[in-house]
Residue, then its C-alpha position, 0 to 999 in steps of 0.5 A: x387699602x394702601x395709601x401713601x402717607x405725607x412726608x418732607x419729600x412728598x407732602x400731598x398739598x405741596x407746590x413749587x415755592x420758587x415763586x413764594x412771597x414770605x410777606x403774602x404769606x404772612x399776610x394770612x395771619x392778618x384774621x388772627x392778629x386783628x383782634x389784638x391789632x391795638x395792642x400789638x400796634x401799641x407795643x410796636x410803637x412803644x419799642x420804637x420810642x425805646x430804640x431811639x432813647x437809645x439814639x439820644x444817649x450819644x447827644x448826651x454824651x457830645x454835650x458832657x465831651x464838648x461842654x463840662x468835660x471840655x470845661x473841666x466841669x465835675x458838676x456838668x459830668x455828674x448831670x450828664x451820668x444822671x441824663x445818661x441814667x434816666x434814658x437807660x432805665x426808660x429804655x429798659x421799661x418802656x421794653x418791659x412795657x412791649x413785653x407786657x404788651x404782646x404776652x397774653x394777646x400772642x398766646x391767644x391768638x396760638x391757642x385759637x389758631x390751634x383750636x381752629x386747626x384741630x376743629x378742621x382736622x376733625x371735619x375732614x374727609x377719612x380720605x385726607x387723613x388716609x393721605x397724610x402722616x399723623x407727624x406732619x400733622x401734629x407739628x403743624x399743631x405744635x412746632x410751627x404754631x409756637x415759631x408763628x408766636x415768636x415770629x409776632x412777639x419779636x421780628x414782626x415788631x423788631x423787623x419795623x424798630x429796628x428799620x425806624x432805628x437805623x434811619x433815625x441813627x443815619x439822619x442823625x449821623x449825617x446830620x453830625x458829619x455827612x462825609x463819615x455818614x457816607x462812609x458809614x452808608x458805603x457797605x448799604x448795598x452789598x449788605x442788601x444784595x446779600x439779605x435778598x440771595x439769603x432769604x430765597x436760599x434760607x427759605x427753602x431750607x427752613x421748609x424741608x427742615x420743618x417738614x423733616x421735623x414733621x417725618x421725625x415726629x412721625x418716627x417717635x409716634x409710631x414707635x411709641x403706639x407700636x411698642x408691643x410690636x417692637x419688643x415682640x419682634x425685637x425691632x428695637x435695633x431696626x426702629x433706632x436706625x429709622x430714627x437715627x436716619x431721620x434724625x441725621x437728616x434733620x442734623x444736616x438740614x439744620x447745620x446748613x442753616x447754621x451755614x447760612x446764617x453764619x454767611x449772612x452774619x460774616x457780611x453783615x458783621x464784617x462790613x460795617x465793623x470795617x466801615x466803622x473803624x474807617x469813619x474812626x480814623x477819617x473822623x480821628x484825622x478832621x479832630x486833629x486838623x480842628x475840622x470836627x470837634x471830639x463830642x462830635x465825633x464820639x457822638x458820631x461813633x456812639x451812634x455808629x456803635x449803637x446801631x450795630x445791634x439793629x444792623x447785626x440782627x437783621x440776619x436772624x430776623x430774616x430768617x426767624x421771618x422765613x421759618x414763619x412763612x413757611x409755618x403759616x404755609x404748612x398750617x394753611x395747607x391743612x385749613x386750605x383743605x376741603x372739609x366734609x360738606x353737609x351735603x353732597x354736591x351733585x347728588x340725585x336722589x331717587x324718585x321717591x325721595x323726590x316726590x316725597x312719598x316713600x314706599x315700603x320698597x324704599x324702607x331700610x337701608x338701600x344701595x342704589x347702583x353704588x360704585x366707589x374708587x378711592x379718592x388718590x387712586x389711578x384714573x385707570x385703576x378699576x373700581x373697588x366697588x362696582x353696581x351695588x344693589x343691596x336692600x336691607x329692609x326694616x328691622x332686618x339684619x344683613x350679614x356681608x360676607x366675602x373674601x378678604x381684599x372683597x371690599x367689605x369694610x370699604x362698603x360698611x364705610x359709606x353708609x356713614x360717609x365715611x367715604x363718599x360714593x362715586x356713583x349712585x347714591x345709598x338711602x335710608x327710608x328713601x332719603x338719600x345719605x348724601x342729602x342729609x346733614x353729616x351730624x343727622x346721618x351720624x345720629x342714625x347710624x351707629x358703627x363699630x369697627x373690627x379694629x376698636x378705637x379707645x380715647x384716653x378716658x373712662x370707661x364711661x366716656x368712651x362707651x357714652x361717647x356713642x349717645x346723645x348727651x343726656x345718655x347716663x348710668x341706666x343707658x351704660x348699664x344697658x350698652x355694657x350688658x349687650x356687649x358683655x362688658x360687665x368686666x368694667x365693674x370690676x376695673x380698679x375704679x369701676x366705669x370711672x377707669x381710666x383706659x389709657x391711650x388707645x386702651x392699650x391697657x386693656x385686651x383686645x376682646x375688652x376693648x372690642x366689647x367696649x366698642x360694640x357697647x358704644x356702638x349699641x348705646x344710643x339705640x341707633x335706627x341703623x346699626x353697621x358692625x364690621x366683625x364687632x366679635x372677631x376677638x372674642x374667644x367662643x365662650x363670650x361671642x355666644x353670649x354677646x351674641x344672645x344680647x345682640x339678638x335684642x338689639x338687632x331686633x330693634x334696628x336694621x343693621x349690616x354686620x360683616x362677618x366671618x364666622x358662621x355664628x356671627x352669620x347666624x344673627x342676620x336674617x339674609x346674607x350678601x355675598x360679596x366677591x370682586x367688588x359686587x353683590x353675588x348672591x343674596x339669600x339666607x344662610x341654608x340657601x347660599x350654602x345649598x346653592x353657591x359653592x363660593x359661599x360655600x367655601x367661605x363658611x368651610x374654611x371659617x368653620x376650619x379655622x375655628x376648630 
């Protein structure tokens, strides 16, 4: 199957944003936040009474200028410097408090929305994850995660500060003079029309640069797994371009960003420095005409000065808030996606399901007029599986055979809904797969893919991984001694070694030994390989084979297969060809009579030797 990956041009579950509320996005956070609400309104709260300390020292300092400095008083200043004093290093621990406060929540809350996302990602369809690029996921788990933190450590409680701050700071200004208070107030409106065309601007350029974060992980990821390929190929060159492509795409992604930031703090910087220097000298006139008094206005520049920082750091603030919308809205389009449902809505089981008795024709694993498209393909495309009728009856073993592209593994992959069917439903013992908890059919069939997957675990692990969990070292032993994997002994720490990531430091054979030995572990009811011993050299394929007999003796099982040998070991074989069943039959008898089948085996046989 090819299918389409997600990529910062055309994610899967992206729609037009043009319209996007960066407030109601945020809103979806609210689930997480609430638990830790009262810390986190403390902690506000506590910052806000920090931010206007500050505002108090210029009314401190209007009093030493008008009062002890006026009146050459040294005892008045030093009480004044000790007021001064006080209210510093109240601020500073009332914001150490604020830090103290939000520190552990807010890692909480990332470490449950990461376990939530990585909860989801493992009850998704195989389709989703077919669709989507390993990258974009794992930033969605990392990168946008940790902006969210920082978004509700620092502006979600500064957005609200800093506002209270400046209309605190504005009253008192206007309080103390209310002509330089209006001149002060003058920039307001242009600083506003230019917050609301940057945060529609910035956020479509914070969205592209974290999805381009998500491509460029992509790159990294896929060059550190296919290493092998790369230097077997010398591809070196090539895989730096691709990863330079990307990184210049983030580069200048990234300095737009900085542009616009750097437009939005030249106006929010500029003006009201300008309005400022204004109000000095409108204020510094009213002094020397005895209008206003010099305590006022130092008070009033004081004040004025102290609140540079909320005003300055709105730019930043809002763009934080941007990049944190559009984290939460990339986290969500992963949870908004539908997981695997229990059971398949719109199923209809077959009679005897029905009626509850199940006769021996219903027995084994069965397929009932079984057709099946990908979920992302062409309305028009034809189907990859078209009218399967194929029953496999108890105890029996069933070779698939076909042509490459035929729609083998696509098959194997529904009797665990891996997939699930378009039409017509698959059962076994008469009950429909679709009508049964995901967890109770995973329990009964047992699979094992051509391409073998290792986690970066023991040995034992992966293999028990296949078993319920009072499996132990009698049921290793067993499953090691089917697949002919008694190699793990001899491993530097026995079962106890660790594989590695993807067991890339194992070979492909051991790792296809040590898949099938999952596979048989937990002496499944069901039992579907898919060419389990295409890396095996001829030697031990005949021996894993010899120990399969056992097993498949014990179980019903579908086994695709290429080599003759591997044939052998079912009880009857379907030939798969164009996406149907063309034949069924034993292996003399097909070969006897079906000059496809024929064909097939000649070319394995040749290939073999």
């Amino acid at each position: 199957m090819v299918t389409t990956r997600a990529t910062a041009e055309d994610s899967p579950d992206r729609t037009d944003r043009a319209d996007r509320s960066a407030v109601r996005t945020l809103l979806r956070l609210w689930p997480y936040v609430r638990p830790v609400r009262v810390r986190l309104f403390t902690a506000a709260f506590v910052a806000v009474v920090a931010s206007c300390l500050s505002l108090v020292i210029p009314l401190v300092l209007k009093w030493m200028v008008d009062g002890p400095v006026a009146d050459r008083d040294p005892a008045g200043v030093w009480l004044g410097a000790l007021y001064l004093l006080l209210l510093g290093v109240a601020e500073a621990l009332l914001f150490g408090l604020r830090r103290w406060l939000v520190a552990r929540p807010l890692a909480g809350v990332e470490a449950g929305m990461r376990a939530d996302l990585y909860r989801h990602l493992q009850r998704l369809p195989v389709a989703f994850h077919d669709r989507w690029a390993s990258g974009q996921l794992l930033s969605r788990g990392t990168t946008d995660l940790m902006l969210l933190r920082m978004f509700l450590a620092f502006p979600l409680t500064f957005l609200l500060v800093n506002a209270v701050t400046i209309l605190v700071g504005v009253i008192i200004m206007l309080l103390q003079d209310w002509t330089l208070g209006l001149v002060i107030l003058i920039p307001a409106v242009p600083v506003m029309v230019t917050c609301v065309i940057f945060e529609k601007r910035y956020a479509t350029v914070a969205r592209r640069a974290q999805d381009q974060v998500g491509d460029l992980t992509t790159v990294v990821e896929e060059s550190v797994l296919g290493i092998r390929i790369i230097k077997g190929f010398g591809r070196h060159r090539s895989q730096a371009r691709a990863f330079r492509e990307q990184s210049r795409t983030l580069r200048g992604t990234e300095l737009r960003k900085a542009r616009l930031l750097a437009a939005i703090w030249g106006v929010i910087v500029t003006l009201p420095e300008v309005a400022i220097g204004a109000a000095l000298v409108l204020g510094a006139i009213q002094v020397a005409d005895g209008q206003l008094s010099a305590g006022t206005l130092v008070a009033f520049l004081s004040t004025a000065l102290a609140l540079r920082w909320p005003v300055d750091s709105i730019g930043f603030l809002l763009a934080m808030s941007q990049e944190a919308a559009t984290a939460t809205e990339r986290y969500f389009e992963v949870m908004d996606a539908e997981q695997e449902q229990p059971t398949a809505a719109g199923t209809t089981a077959p009679a005897a399901t029905a009626t509850g008795s199940t006769g021996l024709r219903d027995k084994g694993l069965r397929f009932h007029d079984v057709s099946f498209r990908y979920p992302d393909a062409p309305a028009d495309s034809p189907p990859i599986l078209t009218r399967i009728d194929l029953h496999i009856r108890p105890g029996e073993s069933m070779a698939l055979v076909g042509a490459t592209g035929s729609g083998k593994t696509t098959l194997t992959a529904l009797v665990p809904r891996l997939h699930e069917v378009t039409s017509g439903h698959i059962t076994l013992d008469g009950k429909d797969i679709a009508e049964l908890p995901r967890d109770t059919l995973r329990e009964l069939v047992a699979v094992a893919f051509e391409e073998p997957t290792l986690f970066s675990a023991s040995v034992a692990e992966n293999v028990l991984m296949g078993a319920s969990d009072g499996a132990g070292e009698p049921e290793l032993e067993r499953a090691l001694a089917v697949a002919q994997a008694d190699f793990a002994h001899a491993l530097p720490h026995g079962t106890g070694t660790q594989v590695g990531e993807q067991g890339l430091s194992l070979s492909g054979g051991q790792r296809q030994r040590l898949a099938l030995a999952r596979a048989v572990v937990g002496r499944p009811r069901f039992l579907v390989l898919d060419d389990p011993l295409s890396a095996l050299d001829v030697h031990t394929e005949a021996a894993v084979e010899a120990a399969l007999r056992d097993v498949l003796a014990e179980t019903t099982a579908l086994i695709v297969a290429h080599r003759p040998s591997t044939v052998l070991l079912a009880d009857r074989v379907a030939l798969l060809s164009g996406g149907r069943i063309a034949a069924v039959g034993t292996h003399p008898e097909l070969l006897r009579t079906n000059a496809e089948y024929a064909h097939l085996m000649a070319g394995t046989e040749e290939a073999d030797r």
